[in-house]
C-alpha positions in Angstrom: 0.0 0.0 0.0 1.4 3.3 -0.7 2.7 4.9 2.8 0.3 8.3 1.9 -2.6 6.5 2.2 -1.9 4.3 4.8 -0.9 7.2 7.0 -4.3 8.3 8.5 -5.7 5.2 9.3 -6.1 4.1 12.6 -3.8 0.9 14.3 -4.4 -0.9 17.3 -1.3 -1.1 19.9 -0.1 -4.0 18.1 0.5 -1.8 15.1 -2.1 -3.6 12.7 -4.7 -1.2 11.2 -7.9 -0.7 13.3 -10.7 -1.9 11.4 -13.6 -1.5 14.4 -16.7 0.3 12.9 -19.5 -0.4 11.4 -19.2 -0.8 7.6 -21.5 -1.4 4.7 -20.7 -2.4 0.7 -20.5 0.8 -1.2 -20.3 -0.7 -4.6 -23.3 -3.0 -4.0 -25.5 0.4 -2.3 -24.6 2.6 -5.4 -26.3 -0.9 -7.9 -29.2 -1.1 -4.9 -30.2 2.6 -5.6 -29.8 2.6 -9.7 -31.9 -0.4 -9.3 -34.6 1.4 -7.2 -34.5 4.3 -9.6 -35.1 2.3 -12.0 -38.2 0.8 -10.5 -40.6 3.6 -11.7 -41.2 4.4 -8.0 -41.8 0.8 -6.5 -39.0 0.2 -3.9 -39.5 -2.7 -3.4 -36.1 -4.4 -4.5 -34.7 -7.9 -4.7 -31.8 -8.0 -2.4 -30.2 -10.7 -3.9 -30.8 -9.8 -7.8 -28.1 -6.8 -7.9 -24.2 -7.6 -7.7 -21.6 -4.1 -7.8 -19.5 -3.7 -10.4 -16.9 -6.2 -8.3 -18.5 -9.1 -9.4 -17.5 -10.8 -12.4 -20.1 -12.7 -13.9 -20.3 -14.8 -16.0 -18.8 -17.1 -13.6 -16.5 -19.6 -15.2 -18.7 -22.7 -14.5 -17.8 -26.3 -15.8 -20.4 -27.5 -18.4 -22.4 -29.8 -16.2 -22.4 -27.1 -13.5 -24.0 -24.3 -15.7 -26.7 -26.8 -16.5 -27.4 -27.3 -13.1 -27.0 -23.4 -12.3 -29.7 -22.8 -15.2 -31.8 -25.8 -13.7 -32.2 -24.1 -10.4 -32.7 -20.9 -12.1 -35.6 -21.6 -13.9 -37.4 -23.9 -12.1 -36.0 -23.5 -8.6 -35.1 -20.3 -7.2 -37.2 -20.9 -4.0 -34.8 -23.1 -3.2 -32.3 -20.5 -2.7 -31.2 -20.8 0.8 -31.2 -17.4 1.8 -35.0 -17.3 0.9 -35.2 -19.8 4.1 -33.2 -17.0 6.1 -30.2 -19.4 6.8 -26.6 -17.5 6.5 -25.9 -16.4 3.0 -22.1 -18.0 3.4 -19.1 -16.8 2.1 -18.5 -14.2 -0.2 -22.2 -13.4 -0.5 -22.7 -11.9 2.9 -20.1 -9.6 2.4 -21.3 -8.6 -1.3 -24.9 -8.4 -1.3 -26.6 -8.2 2.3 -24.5 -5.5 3.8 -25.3 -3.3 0.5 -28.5 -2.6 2.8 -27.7 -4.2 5.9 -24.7 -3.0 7.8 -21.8 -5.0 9.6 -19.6 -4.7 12.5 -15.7 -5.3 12.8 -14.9 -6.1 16.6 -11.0 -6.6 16.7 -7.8 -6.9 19.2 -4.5 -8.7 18.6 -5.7 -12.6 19.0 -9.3 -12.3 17.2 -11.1 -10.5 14.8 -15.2 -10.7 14.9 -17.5 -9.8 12.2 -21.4 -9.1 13.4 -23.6 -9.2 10.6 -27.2 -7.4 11.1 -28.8 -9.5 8.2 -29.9 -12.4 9.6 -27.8 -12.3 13.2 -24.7 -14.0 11.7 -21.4 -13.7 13.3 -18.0 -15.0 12.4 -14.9 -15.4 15.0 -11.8 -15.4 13.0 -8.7 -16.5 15.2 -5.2 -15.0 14.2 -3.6 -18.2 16.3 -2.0 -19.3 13.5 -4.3 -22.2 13.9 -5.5 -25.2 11.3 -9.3 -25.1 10.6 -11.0 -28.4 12.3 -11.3 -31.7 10.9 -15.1 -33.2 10.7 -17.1 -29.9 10.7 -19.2 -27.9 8.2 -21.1 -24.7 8.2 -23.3 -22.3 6.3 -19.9 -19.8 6.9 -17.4 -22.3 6.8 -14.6 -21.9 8.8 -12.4 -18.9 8.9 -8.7 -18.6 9.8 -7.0 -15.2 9.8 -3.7 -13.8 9.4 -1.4 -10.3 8.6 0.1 -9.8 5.8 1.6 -5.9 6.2 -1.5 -4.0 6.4 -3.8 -5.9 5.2 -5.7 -9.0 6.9 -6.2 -11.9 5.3 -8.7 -15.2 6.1 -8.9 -17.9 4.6 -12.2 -20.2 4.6 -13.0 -23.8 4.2 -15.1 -26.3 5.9 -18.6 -25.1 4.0 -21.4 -27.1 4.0 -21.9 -26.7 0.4 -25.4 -25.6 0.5 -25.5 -21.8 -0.4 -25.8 -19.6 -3.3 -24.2 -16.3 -4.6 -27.0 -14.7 -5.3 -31.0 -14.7 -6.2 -29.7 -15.9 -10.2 -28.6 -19.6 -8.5 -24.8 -18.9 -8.9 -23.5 -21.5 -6.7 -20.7 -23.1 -4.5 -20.4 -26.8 -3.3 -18.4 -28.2 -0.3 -15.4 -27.9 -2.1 -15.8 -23.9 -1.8 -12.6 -22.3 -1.0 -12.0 -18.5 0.0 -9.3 -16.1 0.7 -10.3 -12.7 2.2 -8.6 -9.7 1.8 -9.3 -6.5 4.0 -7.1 -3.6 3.4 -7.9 -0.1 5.1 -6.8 2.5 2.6 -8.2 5.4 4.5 -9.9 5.8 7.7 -13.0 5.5 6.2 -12.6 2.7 3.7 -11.6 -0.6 2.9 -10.9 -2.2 -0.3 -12.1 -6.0 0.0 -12.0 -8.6 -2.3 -12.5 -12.2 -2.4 -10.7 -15.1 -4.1 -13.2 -18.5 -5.0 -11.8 -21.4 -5.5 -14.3 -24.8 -6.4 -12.8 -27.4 -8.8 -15.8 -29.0 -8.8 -17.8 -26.6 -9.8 -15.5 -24.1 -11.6 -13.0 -24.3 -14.2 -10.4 -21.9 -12.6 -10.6 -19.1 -9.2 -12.3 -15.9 -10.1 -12.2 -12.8 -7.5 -14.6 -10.3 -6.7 -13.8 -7.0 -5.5 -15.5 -3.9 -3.8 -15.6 -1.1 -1.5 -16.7 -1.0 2.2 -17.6 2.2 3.3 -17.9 3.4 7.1 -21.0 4.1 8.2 -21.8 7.4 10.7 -21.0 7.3 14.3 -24.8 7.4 15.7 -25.8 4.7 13.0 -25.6 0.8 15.2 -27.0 -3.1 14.3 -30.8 -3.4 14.7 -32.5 -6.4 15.0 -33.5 -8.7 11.6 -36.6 -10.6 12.1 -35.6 -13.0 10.1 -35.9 -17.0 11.5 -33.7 -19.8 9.6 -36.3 -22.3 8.0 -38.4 -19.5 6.8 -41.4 -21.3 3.9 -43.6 -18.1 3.1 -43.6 -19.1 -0.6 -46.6 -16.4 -1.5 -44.0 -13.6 -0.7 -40.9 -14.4 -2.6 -40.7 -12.1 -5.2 -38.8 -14.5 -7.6 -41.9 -17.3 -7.1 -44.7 -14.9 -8.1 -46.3 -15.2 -11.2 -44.0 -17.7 -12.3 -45.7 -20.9 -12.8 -42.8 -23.1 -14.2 -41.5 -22.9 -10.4 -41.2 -26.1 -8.2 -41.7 -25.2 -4.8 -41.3 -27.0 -1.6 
């Protein structure tokens, strides 16, 4: 990072930038309010049908995963976990939720703790230097963190291989693998991106990248009534009208 920028942001006493704050996705708020612009004055918006400019679809599926991606699609988009309120997984929480729903960075020197408002999710990233555990699974996976100069890195396996990217059925497996990368270029921002790697269902690692922006001082986490296991078909927006859809 060049030493101009980095010089106004804040450290902790270890030295490593200070990332506490509450933070939101800049990139994906700028696509959520072009797409409520666009709505001819109905707000109501599909949080999961808008990525930022970070994103980089088309993903590079292999041929039998693209059919399956279409499948689900067209046929199946209740199915999309998130729809059910269960943790949107890694890197969707960070690109799409937060574009609406804010998230807070709790750090000191052993651990680094990311509250998530949408749907109560939290993540504990240890910078232990520790292995991630054998025999165990999750809608997160399971993240491990490190330094590297200013910027803090976490890498994430152990997913259960049931979430989506996003509304479209862009998927992951339990093969999913992740690397993080937080980097604080001035007080009030941090460039993030995210490296995915799936040889099962992609042909090579593609990255996203965007923007977190801090969010004011007076602004905190509210509660999200939102209860994993969630079946109100009638009010997804993706089901309505669509008669070709299979629903639970």
């Amino acid at each position: 990072m060049d030493k101009a920028k980095a010089a106004g942001i804040p450290r902790l006493a270890d030295g490593h930038p200070d990332l506490q704050g509450l933070w939101h996705n800049q990139s994906g708020y700028e696509a959520a309010m072009a797409n409520m612009r666009n709505a001819n004055g109905n707000l109501a918006v599909a949080l999961g049908d808008f990525h930022g400019a970070g994103f980089p679809l088309p993903l590079p599926y292999l041929p039998i995963a693209e059919k399956v991606k279409d499948y689900r699609n067209l046929h199946d988009p209740y199915h999309d976990p998130e729809a059910h309120c269960h943790i949107p997984g890694v890197p969707r929480e960070i690109e799409q939720p937060t574009s609406l729903f804010p998230f807070q960075i709790i750090q000191d020197e052993k651990n680094l703790v990311l509250l998530f408002e949408y749907t109560h999710d939290v993540r504990i990233i240890p910078e232990d230097g520790s292995s991630h555990p054998k025999h165990y699974w999750a809608w997160d996976g399971d993240s491990r963190g490190r330094w590297e100069g200013d910027t803090f890195v976490v890498d994430v396996a152990n997913f259960n291989g049931r979430t989506w990217l996003d509304m479209e059925a862009n998927f992951v497996d339990e093969n999913e693998h992740v690397v993080e990368r937080y980097t604080m270029v001035d007080p009030n921002a941090i460039e993030y991106s995210a490296t995915v790697e799936d040889p099962t269902v992609f042909t090579r690692p593609w990255t996203l990248h965007l923007t977190l922006k801090r969010n004011p001082p007076k602004e905190q986490i509210v509660y999200y009534d939102c209860h994993e296991g969630e079946r109100d078909v009638e009010h997804y927006t993706r089901s309505e009208g669509n008669k070709a859809n299979k629903h639970e």
